[in-house]
Each structure stands twice: as C-alpha cells, then as structure tokens.
C-alpha beads as a LAMMPS data file, in Angstrom:
LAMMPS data file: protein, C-alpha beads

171 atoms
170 bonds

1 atom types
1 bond types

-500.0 500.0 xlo xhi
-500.0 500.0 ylo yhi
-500.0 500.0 zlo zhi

Masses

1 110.0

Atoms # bond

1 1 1 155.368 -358.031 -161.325
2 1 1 151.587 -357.302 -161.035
3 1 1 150.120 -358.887 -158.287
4 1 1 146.979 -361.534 -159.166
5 1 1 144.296 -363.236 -156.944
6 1 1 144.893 -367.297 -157.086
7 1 1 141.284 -368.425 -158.689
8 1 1 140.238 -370.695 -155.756
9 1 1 141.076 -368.414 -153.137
10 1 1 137.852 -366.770 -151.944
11 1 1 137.299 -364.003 -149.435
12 1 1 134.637 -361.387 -148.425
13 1 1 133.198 -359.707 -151.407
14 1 1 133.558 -356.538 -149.824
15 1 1 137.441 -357.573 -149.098
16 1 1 139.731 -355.165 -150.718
17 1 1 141.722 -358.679 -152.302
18 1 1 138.790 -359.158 -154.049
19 1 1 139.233 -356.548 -156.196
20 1 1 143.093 -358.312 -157.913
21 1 1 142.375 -359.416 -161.059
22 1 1 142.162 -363.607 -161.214
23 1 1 145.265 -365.208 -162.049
24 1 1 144.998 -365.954 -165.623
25 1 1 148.422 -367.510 -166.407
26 1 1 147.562 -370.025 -163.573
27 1 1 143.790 -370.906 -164.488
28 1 1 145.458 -371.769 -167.704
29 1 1 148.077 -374.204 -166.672
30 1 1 145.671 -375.614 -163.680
31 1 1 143.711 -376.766 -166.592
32 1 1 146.221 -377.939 -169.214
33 1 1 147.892 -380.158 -166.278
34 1 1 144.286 -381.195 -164.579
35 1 1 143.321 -382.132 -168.776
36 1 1 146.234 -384.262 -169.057
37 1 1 145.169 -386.331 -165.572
38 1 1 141.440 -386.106 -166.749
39 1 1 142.465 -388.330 -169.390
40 1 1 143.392 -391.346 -166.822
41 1 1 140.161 -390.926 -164.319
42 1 1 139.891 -394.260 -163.689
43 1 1 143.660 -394.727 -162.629
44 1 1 143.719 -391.387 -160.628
45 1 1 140.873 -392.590 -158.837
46 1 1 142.317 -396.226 -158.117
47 1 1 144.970 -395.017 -156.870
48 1 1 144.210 -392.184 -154.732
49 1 1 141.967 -394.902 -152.925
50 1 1 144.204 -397.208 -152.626
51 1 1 146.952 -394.843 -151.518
52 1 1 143.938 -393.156 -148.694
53 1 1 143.194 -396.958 -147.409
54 1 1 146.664 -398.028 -147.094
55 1 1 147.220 -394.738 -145.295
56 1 1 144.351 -394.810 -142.739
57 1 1 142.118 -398.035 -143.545
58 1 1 139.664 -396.765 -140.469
59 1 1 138.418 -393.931 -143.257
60 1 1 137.414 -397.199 -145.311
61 1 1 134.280 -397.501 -143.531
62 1 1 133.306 -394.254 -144.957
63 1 1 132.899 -395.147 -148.320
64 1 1 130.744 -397.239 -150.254
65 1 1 131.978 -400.669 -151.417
66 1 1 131.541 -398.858 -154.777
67 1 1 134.576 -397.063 -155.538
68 1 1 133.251 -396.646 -159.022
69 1 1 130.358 -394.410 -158.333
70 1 1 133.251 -392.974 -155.757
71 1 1 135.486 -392.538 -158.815
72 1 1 133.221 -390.573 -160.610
73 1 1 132.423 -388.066 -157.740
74 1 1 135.850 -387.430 -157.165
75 1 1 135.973 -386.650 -160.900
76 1 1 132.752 -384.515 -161.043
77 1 1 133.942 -382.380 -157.621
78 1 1 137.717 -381.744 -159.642
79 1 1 135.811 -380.928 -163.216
80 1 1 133.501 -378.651 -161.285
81 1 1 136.171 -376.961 -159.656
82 1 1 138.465 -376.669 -163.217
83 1 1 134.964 -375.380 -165.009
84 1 1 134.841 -372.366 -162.423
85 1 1 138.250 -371.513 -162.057
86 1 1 136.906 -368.228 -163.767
87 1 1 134.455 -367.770 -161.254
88 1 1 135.683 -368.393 -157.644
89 1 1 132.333 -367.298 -155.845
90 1 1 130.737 -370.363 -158.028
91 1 1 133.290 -372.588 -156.962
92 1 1 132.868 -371.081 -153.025
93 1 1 129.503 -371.922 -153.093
94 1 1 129.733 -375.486 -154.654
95 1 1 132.977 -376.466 -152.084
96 1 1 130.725 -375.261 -149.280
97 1 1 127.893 -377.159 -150.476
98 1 1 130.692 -380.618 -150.416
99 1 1 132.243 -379.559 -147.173
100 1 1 129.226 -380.106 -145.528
101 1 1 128.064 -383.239 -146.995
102 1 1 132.195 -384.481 -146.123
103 1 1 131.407 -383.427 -142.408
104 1 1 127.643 -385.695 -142.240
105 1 1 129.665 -388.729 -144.113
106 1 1 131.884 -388.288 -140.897
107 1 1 135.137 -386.405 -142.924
108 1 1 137.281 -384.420 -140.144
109 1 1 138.999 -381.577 -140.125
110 1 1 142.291 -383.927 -139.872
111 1 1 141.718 -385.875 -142.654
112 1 1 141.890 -382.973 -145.203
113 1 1 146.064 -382.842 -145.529
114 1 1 146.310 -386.505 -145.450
115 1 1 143.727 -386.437 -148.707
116 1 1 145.748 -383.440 -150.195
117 1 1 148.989 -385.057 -150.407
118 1 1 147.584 -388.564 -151.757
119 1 1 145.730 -387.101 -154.472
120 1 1 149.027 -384.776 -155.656
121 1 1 150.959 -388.004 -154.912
122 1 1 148.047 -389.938 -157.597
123 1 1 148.099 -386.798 -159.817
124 1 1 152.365 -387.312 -159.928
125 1 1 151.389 -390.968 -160.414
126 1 1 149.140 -390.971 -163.497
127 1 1 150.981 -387.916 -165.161
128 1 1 154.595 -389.900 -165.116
129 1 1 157.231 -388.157 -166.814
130 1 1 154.584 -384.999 -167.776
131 1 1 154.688 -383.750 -164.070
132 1 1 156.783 -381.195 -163.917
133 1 1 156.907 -379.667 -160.336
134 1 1 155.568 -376.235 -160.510
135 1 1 152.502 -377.957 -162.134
136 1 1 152.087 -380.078 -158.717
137 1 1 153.312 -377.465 -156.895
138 1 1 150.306 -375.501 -158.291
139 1 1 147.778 -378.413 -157.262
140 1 1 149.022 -378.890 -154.060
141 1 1 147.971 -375.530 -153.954
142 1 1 145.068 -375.321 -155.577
143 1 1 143.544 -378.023 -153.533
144 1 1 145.070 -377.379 -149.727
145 1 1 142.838 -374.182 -151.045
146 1 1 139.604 -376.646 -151.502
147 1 1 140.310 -378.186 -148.656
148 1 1 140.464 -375.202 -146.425
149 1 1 137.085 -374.029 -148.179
150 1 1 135.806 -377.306 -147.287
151 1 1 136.546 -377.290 -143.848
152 1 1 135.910 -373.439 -142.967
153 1 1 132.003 -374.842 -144.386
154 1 1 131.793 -378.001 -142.754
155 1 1 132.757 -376.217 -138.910
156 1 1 130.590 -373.488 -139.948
157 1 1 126.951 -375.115 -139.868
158 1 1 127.867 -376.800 -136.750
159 1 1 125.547 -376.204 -133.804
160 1 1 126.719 -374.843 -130.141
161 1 1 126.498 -377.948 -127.793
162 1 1 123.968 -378.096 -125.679
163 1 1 126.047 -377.997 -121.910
164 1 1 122.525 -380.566 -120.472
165 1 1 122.607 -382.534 -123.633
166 1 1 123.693 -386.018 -122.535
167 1 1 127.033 -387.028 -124.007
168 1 1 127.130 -388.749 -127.833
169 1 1 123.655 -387.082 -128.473
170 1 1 122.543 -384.717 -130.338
171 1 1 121.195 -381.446 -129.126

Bonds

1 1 1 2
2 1 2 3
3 1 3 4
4 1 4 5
5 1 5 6
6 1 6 7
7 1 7 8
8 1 8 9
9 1 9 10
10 1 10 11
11 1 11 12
12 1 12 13
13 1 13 14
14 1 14 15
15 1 15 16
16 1 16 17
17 1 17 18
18 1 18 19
19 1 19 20
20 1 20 21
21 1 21 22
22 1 22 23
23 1 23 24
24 1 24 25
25 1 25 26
26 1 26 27
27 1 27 28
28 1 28 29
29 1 29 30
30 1 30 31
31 1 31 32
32 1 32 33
33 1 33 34
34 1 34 35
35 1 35 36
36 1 36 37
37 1 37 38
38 1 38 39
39 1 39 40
40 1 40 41
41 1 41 42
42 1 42 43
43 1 43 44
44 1 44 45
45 1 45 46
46 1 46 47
47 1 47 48
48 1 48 49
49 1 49 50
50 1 50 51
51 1 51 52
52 1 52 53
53 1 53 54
54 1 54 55
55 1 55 56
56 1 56 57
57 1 57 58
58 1 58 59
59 1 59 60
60 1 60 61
61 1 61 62
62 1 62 63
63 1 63 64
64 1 64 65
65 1 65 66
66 1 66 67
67 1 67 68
68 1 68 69
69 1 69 70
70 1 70 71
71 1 71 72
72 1 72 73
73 1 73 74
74 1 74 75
75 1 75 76
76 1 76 77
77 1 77 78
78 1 78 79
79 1 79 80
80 1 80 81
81 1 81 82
82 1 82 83
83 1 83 84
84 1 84 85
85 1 85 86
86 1 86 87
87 1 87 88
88 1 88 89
89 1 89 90
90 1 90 91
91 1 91 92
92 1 92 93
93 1 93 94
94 1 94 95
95 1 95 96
96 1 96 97
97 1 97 98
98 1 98 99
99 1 99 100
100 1 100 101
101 1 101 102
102 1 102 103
103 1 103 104
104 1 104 105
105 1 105 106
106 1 106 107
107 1 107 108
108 1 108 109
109 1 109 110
110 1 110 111
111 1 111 112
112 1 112 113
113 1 113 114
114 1 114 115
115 1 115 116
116 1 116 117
117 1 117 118
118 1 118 119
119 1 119 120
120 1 120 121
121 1 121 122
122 1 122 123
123 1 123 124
124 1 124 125
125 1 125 126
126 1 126 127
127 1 127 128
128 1 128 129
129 1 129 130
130 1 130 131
131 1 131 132
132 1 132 133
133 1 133 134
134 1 134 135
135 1 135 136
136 1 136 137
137 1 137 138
138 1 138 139
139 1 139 140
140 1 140 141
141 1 141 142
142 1 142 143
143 1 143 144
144 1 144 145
145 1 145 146
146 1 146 147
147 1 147 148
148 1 148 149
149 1 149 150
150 1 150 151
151 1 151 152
152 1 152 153
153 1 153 154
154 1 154 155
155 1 155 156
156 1 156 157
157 1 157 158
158 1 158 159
159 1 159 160
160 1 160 161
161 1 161 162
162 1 162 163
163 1 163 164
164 1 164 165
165 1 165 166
166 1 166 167
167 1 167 168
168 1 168 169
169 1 169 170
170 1 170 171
C-alpha cells in the first residue's frame, strides 16, 4: 500500500513528507461526507453551539449574541478548508491567519479538543443514519489537524514577557 500525505497535514516545504503525493481517496470522501452536512448548516451550527455552551458556558462570553453571523463563519472557515483540500499550503496559511484571530477573541490552547469532539459529535448529529464511522473517524481527524494548525499559529506570534512588565499588562 503506497503511502499518501493526509491533505491538511502541513510541514516544512523543504520536509522530505512533503514530497508524498496528497491523499486523493481521502480529499474525496472528506468532501462527499462534509457535502452531505453542508446541506444542514444551520442545524450543524445550532447545535455545535449549543453542545460548546452546555459544555463550558464561561466560553459564552466569547461570542457575539449573534450566533447567526457565528453560524456562517463556522461555515465559511469548514468550506474554505474543503475548497483547499488540494492545496494544503493555502489552507496553512488561511488556519494560521484564524488561529490568531481565535487567540485575540481569547480561544486557548485547551479549548481546541473540547471544540473538536462537539463539532464531530454535531457532524454525527445532523448526518443521522449517513454517518458511517470511518467518515467521522476521518473528521475527527481532519480537524484535531486544524486545530493543531490553529494553535501552533496562535502560540507562535506571541511575544516574550517582559520579566519588569507589571503583572496583567502588556509588554
């Protein structure tokens, strides 16, 4: 069996893994099953959020009272990320780009797994009987993989502490 490089998966360009060919097979069904939830935004949205603030209601404060104009992010950030399967530098740069705009609206490190596993659990949801498990298996994947890009980009822009800094300022 030929060994392929998982499409969200990103490392040095100069890193010999870069040179795998992209899993195909997987971009494909990635798609199909991320087509089939595309279809039910609105529910996958609804009930991500209410699964998240049910979970940990202190990470309400970080959203708008909105959740529309929330909705539809969510569903821009996971059509951007389906759109560049084919392209994983792309989708590096724009998961870099959200990772750090996560980290100013106050997103930690810690919160990443908890939003993994609701949004597979809300992906299960809205999909119903058409889940079959090596499709979520393949999400839960995909996005611990986002989620890890995220955070690597969101620590990375941080700056050192200033040691005479008063505490709860910044430097």
């Amino acid at each position: 069996m030929p060994v392929r490089r998982h499409p969200i998966a990103v490392s040095a360009s100069n890193h010999p893994l870069q040179r795998l060919p992209l899993d195909v097979g997987l971009i494909a069904r990635l798609k199909a099953t991320y087509a089939r939830v595309r279809t039910h935004e609105l529910q996958l949205a609804e009930s991500f959020y209410a699964r998240l603030f049910a979970a940990a209601p202190h990470l309400r404060a970080m959203f708008r009272d909105d959740l529309q104009s929330q909705a539809a992010k969510l569903t821009a950030a996971l059509d951007a990320v389906v759109r560049n399967l084919e392209s994983p530098q792309e989708n590096a740069a724009m998961l870099a780009g959200l990772g750090r705009r996560h980290a100013e609206y106050g997103a930690k490190p810690e919160h990443y797994g908890l939003v993994v596993e609701l949004l597979v659990e809300s992906m299960r949801e809205v999909l119903r009987t058409s889940a079959d498990d090596q499709a979520i298996l393949e999400w839960r994947t995909a996005l611990r993989l986002i989620a890890d890009q995220m955070i690597a980009a969101s620590s990375a822009d941080l700056p050192a502490a200033d040691p005479a800094a008063p505490p709860g300022r910044p430097c």
